[in-house]
HTML snippet that shows the backbone in 3Dmol.js (N, CA, C, O; Angstrom):
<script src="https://3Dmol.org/build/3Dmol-min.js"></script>
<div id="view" style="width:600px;height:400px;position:relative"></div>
<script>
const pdb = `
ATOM      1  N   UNK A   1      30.437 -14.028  -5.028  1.00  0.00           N
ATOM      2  CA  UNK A   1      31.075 -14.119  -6.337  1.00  0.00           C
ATOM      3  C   UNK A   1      31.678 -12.786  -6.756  1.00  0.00           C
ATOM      4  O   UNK A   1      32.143 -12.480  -7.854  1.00  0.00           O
ATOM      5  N   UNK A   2      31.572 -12.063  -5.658  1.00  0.00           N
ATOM      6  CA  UNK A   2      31.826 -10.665  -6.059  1.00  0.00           C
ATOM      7  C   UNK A   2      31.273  -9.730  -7.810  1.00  0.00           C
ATOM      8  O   UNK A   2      31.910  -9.385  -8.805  1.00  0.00           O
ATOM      9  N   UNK A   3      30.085  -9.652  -7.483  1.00  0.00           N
ATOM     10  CA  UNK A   3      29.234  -9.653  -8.984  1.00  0.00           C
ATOM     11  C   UNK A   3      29.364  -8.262  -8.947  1.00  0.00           C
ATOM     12  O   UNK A   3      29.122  -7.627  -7.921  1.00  0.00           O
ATOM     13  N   UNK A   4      29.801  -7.638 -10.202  1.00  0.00           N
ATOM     14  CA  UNK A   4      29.420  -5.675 -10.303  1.00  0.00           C
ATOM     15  C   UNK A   4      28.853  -5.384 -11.087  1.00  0.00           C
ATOM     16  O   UNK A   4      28.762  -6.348 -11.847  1.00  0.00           O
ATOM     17  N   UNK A   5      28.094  -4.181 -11.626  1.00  0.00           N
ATOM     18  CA  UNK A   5      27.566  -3.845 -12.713  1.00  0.00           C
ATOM     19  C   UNK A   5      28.634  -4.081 -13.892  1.00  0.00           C
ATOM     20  O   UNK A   5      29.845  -3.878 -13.809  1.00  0.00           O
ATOM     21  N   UNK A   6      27.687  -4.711 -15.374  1.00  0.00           N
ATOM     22  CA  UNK A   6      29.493  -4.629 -16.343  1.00  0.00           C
ATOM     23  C   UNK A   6      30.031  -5.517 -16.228  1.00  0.00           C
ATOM     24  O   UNK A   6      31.178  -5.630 -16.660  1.00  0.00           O
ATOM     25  N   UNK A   7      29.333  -6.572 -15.536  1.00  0.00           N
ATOM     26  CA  UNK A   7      30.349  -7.971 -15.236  1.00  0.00           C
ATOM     27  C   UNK A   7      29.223  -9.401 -16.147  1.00  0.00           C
ATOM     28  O   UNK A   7      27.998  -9.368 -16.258  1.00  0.00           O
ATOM     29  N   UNK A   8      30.050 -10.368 -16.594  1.00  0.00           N
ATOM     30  CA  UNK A   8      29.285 -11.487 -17.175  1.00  0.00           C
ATOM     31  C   UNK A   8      29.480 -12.133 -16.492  1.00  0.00           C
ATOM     32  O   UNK A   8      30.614 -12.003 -16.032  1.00  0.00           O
ATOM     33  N   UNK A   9      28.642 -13.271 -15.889  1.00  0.00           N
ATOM     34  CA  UNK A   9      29.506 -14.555 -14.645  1.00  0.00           C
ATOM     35  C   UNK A   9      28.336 -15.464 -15.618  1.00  0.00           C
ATOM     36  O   UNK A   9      27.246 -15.106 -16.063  1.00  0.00           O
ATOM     37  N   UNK A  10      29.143 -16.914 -15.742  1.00  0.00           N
ATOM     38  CA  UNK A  10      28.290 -18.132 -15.817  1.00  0.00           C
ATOM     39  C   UNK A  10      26.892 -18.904 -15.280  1.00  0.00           C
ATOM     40  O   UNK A  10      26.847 -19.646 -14.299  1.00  0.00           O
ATOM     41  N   UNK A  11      26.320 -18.727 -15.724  1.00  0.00           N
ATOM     42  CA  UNK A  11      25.343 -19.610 -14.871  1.00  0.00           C
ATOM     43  C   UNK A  11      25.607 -20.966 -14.329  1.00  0.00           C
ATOM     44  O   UNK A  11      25.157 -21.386 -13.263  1.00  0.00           O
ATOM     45  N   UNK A  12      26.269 -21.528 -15.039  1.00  0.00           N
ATOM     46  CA  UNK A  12      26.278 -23.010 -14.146  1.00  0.00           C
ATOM     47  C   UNK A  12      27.249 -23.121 -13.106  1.00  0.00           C
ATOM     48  O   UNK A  12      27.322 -24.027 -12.276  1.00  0.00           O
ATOM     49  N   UNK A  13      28.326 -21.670 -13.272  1.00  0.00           N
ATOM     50  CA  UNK A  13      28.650 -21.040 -11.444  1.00  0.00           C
ATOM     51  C   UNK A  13      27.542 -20.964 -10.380  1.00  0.00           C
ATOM     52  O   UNK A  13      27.547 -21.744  -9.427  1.00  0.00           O
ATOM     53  N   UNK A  14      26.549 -19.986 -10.547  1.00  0.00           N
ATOM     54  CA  UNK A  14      25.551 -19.657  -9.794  1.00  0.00           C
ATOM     55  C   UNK A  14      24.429 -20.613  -9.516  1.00  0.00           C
ATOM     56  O   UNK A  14      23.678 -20.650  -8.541  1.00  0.00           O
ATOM     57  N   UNK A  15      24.483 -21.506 -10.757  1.00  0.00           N
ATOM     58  CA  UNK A  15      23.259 -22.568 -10.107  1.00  0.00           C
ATOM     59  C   UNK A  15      24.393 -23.680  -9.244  1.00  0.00           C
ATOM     60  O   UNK A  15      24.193 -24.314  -8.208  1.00  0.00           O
ATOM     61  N   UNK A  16      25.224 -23.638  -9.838  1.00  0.00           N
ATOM     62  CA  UNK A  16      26.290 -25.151  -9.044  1.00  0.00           C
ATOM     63  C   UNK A  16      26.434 -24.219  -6.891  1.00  0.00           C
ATOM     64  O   UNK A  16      26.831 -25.051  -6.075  1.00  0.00           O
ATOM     65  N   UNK A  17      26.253 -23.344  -6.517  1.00  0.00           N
ATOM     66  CA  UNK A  17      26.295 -22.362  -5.615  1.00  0.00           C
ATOM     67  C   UNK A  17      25.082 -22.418  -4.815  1.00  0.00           C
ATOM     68  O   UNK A  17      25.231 -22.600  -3.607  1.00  0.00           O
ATOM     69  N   UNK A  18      23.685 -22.269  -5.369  1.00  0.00           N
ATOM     70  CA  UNK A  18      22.391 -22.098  -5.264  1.00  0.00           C
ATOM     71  C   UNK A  18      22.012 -23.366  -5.134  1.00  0.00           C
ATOM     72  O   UNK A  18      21.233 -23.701  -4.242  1.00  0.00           O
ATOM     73  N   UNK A  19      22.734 -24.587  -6.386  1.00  0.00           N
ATOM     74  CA  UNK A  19      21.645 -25.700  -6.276  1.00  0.00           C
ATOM     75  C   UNK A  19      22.803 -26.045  -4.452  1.00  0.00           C
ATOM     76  O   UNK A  19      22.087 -26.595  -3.615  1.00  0.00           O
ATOM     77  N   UNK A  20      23.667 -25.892  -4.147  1.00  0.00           N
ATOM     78  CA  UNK A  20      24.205 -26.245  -2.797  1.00  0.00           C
ATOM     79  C   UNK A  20      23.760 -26.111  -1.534  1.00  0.00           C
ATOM     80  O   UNK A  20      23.872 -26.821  -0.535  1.00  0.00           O
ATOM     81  N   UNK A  21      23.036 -24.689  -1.826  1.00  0.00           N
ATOM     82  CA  UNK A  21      22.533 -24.319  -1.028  1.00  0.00           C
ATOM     83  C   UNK A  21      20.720 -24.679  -0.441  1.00  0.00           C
ATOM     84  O   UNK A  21      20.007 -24.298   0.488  1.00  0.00           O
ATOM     85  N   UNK A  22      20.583 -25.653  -1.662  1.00  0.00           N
ATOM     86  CA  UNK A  22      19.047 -26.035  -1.383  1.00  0.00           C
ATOM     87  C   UNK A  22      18.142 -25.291  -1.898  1.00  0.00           C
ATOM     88  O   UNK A  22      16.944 -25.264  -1.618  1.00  0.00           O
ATOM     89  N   UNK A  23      18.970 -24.409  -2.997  1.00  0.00           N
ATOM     90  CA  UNK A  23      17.918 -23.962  -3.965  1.00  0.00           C
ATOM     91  C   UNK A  23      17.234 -25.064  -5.208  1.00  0.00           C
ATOM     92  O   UNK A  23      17.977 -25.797  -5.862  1.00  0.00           O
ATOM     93  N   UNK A  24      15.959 -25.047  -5.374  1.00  0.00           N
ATOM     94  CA  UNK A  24      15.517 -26.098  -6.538  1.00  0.00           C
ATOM     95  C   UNK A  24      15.987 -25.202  -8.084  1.00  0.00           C
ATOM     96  O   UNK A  24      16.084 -23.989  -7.896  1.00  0.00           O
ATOM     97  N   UNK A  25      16.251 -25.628  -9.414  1.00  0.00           N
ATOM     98  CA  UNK A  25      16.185 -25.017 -10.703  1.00  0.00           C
ATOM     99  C   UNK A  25      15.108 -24.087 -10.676  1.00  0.00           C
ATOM    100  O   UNK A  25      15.372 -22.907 -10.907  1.00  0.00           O
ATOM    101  N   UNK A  26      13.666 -24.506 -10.374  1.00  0.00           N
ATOM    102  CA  UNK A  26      12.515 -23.886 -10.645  1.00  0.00           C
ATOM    103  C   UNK A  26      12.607 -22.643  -9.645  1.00  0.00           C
ATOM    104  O   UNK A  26      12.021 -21.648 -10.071  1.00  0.00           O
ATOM    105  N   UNK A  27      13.103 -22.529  -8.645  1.00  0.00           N
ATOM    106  CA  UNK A  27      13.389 -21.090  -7.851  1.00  0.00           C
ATOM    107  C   UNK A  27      14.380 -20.171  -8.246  1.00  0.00           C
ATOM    108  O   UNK A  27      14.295 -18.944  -8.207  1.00  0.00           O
ATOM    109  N   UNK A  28      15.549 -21.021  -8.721  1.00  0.00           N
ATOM    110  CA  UNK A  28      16.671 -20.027  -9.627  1.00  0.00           C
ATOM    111  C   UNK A  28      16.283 -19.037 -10.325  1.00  0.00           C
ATOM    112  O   UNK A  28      16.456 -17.827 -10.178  1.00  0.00           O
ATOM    113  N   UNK A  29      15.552 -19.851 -11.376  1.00  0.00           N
ATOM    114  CA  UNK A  29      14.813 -19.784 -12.713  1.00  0.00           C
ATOM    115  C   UNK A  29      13.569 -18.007 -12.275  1.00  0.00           C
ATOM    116  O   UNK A  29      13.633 -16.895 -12.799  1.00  0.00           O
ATOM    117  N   UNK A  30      12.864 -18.388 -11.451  1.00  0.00           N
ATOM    118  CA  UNK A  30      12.211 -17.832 -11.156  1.00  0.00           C
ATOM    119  C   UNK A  30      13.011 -16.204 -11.006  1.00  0.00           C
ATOM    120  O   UNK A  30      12.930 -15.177 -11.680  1.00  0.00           O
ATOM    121  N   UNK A  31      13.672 -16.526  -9.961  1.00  0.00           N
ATOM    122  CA  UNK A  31      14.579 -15.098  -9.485  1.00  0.00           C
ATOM    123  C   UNK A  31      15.397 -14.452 -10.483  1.00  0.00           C
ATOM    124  O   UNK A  31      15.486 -13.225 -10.535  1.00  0.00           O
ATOM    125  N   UNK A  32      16.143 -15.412 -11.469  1.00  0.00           N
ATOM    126  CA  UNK A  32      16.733 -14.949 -12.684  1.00  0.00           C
ATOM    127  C   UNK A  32      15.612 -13.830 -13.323  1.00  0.00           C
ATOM    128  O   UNK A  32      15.777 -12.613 -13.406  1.00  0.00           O
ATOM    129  N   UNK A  33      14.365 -14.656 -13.769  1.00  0.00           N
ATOM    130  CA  UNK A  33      13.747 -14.054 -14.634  1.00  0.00           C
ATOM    131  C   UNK A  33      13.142 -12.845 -14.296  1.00  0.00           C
ATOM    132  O   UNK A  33      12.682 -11.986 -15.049  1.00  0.00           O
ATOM    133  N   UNK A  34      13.218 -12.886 -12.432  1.00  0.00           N
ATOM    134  CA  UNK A  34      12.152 -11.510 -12.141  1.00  0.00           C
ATOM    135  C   UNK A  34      13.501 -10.408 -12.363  1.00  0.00           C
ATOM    136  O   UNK A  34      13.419  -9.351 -12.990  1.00  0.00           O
ATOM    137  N   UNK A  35      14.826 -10.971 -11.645  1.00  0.00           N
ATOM    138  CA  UNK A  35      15.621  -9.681 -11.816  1.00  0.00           C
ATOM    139  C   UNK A  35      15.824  -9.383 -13.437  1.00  0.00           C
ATOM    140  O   UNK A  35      16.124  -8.203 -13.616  1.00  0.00           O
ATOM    141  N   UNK A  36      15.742 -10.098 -14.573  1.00  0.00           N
ATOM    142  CA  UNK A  36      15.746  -9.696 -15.864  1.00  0.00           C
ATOM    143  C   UNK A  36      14.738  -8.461 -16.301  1.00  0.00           C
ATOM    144  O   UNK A  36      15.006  -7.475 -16.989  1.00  0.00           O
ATOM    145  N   UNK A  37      13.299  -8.896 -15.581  1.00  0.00           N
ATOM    146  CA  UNK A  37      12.393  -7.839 -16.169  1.00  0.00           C
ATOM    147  C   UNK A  37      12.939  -6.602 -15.094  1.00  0.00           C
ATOM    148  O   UNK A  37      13.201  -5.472 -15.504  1.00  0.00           O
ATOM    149  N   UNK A  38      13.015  -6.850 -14.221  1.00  0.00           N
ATOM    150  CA  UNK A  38      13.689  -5.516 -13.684  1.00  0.00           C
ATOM    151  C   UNK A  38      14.979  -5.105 -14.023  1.00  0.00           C
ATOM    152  O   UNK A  38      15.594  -4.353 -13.268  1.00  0.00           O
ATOM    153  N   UNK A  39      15.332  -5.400 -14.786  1.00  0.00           N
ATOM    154  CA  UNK A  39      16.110  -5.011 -15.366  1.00  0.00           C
ATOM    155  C   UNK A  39      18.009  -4.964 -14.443  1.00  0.00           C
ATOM    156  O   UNK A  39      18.978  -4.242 -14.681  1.00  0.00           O
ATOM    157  N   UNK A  40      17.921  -5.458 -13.985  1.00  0.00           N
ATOM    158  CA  UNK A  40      19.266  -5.913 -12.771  1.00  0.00           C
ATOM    159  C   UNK A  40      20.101  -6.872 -13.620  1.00  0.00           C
ATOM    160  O   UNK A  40      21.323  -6.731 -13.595  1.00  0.00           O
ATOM    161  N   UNK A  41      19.668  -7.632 -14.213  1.00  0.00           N
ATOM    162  CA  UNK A  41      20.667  -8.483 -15.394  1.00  0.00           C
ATOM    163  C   UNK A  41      20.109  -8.654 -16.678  1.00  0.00           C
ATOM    164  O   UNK A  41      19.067  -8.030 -16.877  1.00  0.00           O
ATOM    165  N   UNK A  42      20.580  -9.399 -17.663  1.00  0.00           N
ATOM    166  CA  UNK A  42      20.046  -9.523 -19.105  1.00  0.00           C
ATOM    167  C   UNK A  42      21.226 -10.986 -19.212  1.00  0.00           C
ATOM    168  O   UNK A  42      22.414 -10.901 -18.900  1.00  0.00           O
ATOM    169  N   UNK A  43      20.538 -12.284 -19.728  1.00  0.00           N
ATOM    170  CA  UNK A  43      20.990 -13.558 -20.238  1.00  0.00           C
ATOM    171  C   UNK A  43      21.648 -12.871 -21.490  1.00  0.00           C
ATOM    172  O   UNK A  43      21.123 -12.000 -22.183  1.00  0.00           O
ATOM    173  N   UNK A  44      23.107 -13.521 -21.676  1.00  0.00           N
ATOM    174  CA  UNK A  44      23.681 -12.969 -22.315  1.00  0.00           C
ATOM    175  C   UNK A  44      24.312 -14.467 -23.406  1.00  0.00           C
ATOM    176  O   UNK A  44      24.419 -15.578 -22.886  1.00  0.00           O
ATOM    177  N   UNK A  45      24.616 -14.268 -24.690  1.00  0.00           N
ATOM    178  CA  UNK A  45      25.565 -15.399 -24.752  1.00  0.00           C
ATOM    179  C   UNK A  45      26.201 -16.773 -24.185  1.00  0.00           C
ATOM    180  O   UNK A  45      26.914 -16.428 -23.243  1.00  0.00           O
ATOM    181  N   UNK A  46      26.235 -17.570 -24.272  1.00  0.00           N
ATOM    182  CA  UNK A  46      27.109 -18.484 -24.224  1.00  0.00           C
ATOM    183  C   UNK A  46      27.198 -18.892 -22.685  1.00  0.00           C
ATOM    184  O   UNK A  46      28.194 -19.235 -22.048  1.00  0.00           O
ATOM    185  N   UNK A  47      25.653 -18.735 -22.199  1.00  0.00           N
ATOM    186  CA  UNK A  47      25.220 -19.603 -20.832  1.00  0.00           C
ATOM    187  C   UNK A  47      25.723 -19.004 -19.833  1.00  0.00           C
ATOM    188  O   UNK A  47      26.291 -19.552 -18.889  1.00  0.00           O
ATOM    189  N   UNK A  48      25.426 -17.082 -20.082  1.00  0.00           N
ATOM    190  CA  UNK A  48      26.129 -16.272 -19.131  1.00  0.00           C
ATOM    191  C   UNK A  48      24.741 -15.479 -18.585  1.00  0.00           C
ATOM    192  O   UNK A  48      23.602 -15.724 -18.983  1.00  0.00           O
ATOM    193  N   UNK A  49      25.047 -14.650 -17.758  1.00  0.00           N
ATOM    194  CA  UNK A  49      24.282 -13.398 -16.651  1.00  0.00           C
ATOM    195  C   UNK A  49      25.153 -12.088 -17.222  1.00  0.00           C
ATOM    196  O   UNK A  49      26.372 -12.236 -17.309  1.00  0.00           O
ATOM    197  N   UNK A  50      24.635 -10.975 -17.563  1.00  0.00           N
ATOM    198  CA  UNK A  50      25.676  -9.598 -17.449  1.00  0.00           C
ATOM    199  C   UNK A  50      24.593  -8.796 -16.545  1.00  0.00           C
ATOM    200  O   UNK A  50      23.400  -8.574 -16.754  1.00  0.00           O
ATOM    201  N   UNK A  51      25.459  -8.434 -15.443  1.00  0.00           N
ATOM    202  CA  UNK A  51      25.208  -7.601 -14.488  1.00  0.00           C
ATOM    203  C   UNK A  51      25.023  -6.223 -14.589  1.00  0.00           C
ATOM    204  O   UNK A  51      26.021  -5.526 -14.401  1.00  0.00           O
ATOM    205  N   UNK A  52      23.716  -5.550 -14.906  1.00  0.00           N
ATOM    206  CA  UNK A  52      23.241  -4.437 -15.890  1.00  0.00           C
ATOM    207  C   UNK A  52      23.395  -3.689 -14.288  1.00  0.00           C
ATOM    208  O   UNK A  52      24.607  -3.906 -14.294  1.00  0.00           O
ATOM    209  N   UNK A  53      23.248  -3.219 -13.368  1.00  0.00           N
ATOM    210  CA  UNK A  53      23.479  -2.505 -11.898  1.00  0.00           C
ATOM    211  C   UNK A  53      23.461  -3.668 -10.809  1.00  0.00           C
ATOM    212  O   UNK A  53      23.369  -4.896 -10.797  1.00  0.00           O
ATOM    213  N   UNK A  54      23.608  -2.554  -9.845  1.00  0.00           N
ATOM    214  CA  UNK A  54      23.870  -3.155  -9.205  1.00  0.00           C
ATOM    215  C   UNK A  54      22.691  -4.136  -8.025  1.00  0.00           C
ATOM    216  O   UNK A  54      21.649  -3.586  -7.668  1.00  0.00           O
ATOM    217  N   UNK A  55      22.950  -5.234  -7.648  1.00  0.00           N
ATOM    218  CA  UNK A  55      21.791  -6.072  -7.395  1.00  0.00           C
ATOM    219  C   UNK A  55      21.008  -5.486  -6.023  1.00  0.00           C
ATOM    220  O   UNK A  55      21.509  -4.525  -5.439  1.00  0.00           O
ATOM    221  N   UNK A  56      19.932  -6.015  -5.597  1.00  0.00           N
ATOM    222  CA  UNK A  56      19.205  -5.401  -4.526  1.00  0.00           C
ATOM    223  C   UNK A  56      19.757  -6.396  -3.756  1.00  0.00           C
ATOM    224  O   UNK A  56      20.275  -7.437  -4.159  1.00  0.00           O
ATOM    225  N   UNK A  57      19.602  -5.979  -2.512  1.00  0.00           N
ATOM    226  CA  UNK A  57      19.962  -6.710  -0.614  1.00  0.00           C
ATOM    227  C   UNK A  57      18.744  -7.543  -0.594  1.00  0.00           C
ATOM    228  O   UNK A  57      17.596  -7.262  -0.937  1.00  0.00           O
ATOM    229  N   UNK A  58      19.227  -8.579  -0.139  1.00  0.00           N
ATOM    230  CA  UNK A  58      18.759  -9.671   0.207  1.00  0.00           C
ATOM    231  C   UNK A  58      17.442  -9.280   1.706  1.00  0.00           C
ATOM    232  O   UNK A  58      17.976  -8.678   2.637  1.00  0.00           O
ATOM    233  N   UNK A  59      16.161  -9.540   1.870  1.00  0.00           N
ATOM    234  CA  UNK A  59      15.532  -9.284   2.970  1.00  0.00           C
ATOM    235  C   UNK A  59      15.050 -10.373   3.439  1.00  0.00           C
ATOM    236  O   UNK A  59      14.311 -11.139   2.820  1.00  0.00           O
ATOM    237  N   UNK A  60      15.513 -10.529   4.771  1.00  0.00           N
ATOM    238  CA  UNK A  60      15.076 -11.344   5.704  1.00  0.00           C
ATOM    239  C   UNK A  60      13.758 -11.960   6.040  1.00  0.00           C
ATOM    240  O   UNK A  60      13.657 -12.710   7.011  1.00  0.00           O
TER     241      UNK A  60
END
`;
const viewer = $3Dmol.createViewer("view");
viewer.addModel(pdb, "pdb");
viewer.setStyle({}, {cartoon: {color: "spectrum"}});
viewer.zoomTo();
viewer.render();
</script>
């Protein structure tokens, strides 16, 4: 989605993406909320994500 720090993207982009991929809501949900307390995004308005830095790499 090409996401940067400073950026707002939709959520029902990222779950319509995730739920494709065979992610369940309840795992989204989950990962949303851990990167929130870490502070990597903050729920913003009007059923959005703002991208507070930049996100961590994915580990295998």
């Amino acid at each position: 989605m090409g996401a940067a720090p400073d950026m707002s993207i939709n959520l029902f982009d990222i779950g319509v993406l995730l739920g494709a991929s065979g992610f369940t809501q309840e795992q989204m949900i989950g990962v949303l909320d851990a990167l929130e307390q870490e502070k990597f995004i903050a729920y913003a308005p009007g059923n959005r994500l703002q991208i507070l830095k930049e996100l961590p790499e994915a580990e295998c």
